[in-house]
C-alpha positions as CSV (number, residue, x, y, z in Angstrom):
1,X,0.0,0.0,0.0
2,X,1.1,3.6,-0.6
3,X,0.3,6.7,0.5
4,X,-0.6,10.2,-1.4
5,X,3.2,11.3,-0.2
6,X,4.3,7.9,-1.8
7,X,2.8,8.7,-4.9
8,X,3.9,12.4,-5.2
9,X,7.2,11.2,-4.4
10,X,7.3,8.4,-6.9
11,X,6.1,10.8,-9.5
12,X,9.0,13.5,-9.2
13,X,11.2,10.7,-9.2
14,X,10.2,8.8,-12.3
15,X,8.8,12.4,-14.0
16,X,11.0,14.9,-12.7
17,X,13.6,17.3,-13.9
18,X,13.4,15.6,-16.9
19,X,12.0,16.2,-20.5
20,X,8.9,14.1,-21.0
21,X,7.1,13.2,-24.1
22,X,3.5,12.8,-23.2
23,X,0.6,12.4,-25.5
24,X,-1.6,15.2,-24.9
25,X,-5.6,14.6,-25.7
26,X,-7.6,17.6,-25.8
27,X,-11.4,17.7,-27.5
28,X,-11.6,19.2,-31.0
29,X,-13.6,21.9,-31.7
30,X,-15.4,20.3,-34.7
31,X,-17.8,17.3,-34.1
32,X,-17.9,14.3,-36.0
33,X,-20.2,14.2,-38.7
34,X,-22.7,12.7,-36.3
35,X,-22.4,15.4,-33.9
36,X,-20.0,13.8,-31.3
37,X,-17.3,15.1,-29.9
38,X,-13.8,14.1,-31.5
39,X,-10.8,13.2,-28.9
40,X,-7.3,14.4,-30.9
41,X,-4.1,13.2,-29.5
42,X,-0.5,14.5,-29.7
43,X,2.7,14.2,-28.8
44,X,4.5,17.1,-27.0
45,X,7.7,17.7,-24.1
46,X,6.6,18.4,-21.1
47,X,8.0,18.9,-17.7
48,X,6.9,17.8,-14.5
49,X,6.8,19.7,-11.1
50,X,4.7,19.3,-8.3
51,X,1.5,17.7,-9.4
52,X,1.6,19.6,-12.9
53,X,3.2,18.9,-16.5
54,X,3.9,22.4,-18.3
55,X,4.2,22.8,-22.1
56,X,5.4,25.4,-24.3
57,X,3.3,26.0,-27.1
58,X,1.9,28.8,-29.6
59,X,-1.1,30.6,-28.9
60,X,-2.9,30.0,-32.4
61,X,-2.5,26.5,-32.3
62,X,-5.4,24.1,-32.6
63,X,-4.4,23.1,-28.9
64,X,-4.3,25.8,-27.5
65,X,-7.6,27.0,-29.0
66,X,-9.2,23.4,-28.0
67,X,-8.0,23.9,-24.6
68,X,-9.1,27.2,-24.2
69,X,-12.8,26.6,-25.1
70,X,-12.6,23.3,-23.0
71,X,-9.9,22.9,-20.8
72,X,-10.6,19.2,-19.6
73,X,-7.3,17.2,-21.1
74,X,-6.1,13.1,-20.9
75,X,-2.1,12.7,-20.5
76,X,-0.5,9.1,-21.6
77,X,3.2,8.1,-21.0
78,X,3.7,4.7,-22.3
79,X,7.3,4.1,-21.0
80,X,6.1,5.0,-17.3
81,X,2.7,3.1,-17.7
82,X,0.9,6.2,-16.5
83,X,-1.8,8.3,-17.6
84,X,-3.8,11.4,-16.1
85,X,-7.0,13.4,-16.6
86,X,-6.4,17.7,-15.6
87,X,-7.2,20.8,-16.6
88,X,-4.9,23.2,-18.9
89,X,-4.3,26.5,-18.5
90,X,-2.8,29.2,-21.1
91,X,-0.4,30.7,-18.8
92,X,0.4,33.5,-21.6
93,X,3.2,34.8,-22.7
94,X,6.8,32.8,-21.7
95,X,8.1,36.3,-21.0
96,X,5.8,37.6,-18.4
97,X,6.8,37.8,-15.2
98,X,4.8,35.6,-13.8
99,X,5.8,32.8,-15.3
100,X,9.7,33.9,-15.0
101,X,10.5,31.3,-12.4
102,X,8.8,28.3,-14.1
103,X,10.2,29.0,-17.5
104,X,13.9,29.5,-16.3
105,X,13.0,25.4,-15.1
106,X,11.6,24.7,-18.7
107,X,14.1,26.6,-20.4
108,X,16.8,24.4,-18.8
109,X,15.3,20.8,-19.6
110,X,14.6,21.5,-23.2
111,X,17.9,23.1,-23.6
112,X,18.6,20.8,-25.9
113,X,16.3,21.8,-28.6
114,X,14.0,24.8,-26.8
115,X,15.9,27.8,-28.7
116,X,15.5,26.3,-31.7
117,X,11.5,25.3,-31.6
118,X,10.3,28.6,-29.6
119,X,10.8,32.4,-30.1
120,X,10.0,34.0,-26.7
121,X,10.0,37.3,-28.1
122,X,7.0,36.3,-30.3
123,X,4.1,37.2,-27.3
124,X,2.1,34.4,-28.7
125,X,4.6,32.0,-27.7
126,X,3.0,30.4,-24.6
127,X,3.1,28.3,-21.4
128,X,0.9,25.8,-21.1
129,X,-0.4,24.5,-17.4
130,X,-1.8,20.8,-16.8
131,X,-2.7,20.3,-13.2
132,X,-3.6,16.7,-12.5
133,X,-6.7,15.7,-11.1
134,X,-6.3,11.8,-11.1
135,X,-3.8,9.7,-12.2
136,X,-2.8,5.8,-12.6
137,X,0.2,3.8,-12.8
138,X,-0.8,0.8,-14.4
139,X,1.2,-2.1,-14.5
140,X,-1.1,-4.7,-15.9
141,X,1.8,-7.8,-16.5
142,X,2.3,-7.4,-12.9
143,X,-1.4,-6.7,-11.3
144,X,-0.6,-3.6,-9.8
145,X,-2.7,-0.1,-10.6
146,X,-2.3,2.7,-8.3
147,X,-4.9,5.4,-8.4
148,X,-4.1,8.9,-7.2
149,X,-7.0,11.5,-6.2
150,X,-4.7,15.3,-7.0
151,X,-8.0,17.2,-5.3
152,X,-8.4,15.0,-2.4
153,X,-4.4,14.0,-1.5
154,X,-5.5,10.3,-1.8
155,X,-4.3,7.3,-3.3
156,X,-4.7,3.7,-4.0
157,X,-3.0,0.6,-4.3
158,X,-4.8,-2.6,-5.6
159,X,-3.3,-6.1,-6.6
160,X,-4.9,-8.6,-9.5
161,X,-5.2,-12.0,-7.6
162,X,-2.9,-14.7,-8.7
163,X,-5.0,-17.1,-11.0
């Protein structure tokens, strides 16, 4: 069994200070052509701190726009078996100050690449908040899922029975 503490600990370990490639689902902002709602999934780096994965982006994007008229978002990381439901946020601008402390974090864990993908002197240019509200670490060869409540600091382990 572990606790909420566990958890959070387990995720800065395995997620932190680190650049992530998540698969991002947000809702798009056409329907199908019988009226549902279409899911659309992509790939982006993201970084993990403290119950939230933050994304650089561009604010004309079809992301950004789908998350701004519905903020309700799915993450997937196959390599760490986890996935997550949040909300996203358009921070704004990189530049403003009050994402200053954040981005110098970003900044340094897409080093690699960040100059090259982003022009922070372009105001469109954007940060991009997911809080978590629940996430699992599923480990289905092995039984084990563990559920984590972000709202309620809870979480949960459960074991398949051997057959």
């Amino acid at each position: 069994m572990t606790t909420y503490n566990e958890e959070m600990q387990y995720l800065s370990e395995k997620l932190g200070d680190k650049d992530n490639l998540i698969a991002l689902s947000t809702i798009a902002l056409e329907t199908t052509d019988d009226g549902l709602s279409k899911p659309v999934v992509r790939l982006v780096d993201a970084v993990y701190l403290d119950g939230a994965f933050y994304v650089t982006s561009y604010a004309t994007t079809d992301k950004v726009r789908q998350l701004t008229v519905n903020p309700a978002v799915s993450i997937g990381i196959v390599v760490e078996s986890f996935t997550a439901e949040g909300m996203a946020e358009n921070l704004g601008w990189v530049n403003d100050e009050k994402n200053v402390q954040i981005m110098k974090t970003v900044r340094n864990i897409f080093s690699e690449w960040y100059e090259q993908a982003n022009d922070d002197n372009d105001e469109n240019t954007c940060l991009i908040k997911i809080q978590l509200i629940k996430g699992v670490w599923n480990f289905p060869h092995e039984g084990i899922r563990r559920d984590i409540d972000f709202i309620n600091k809870t979480s949960k382990f459960s074991k398949s029975e051997d057959k």
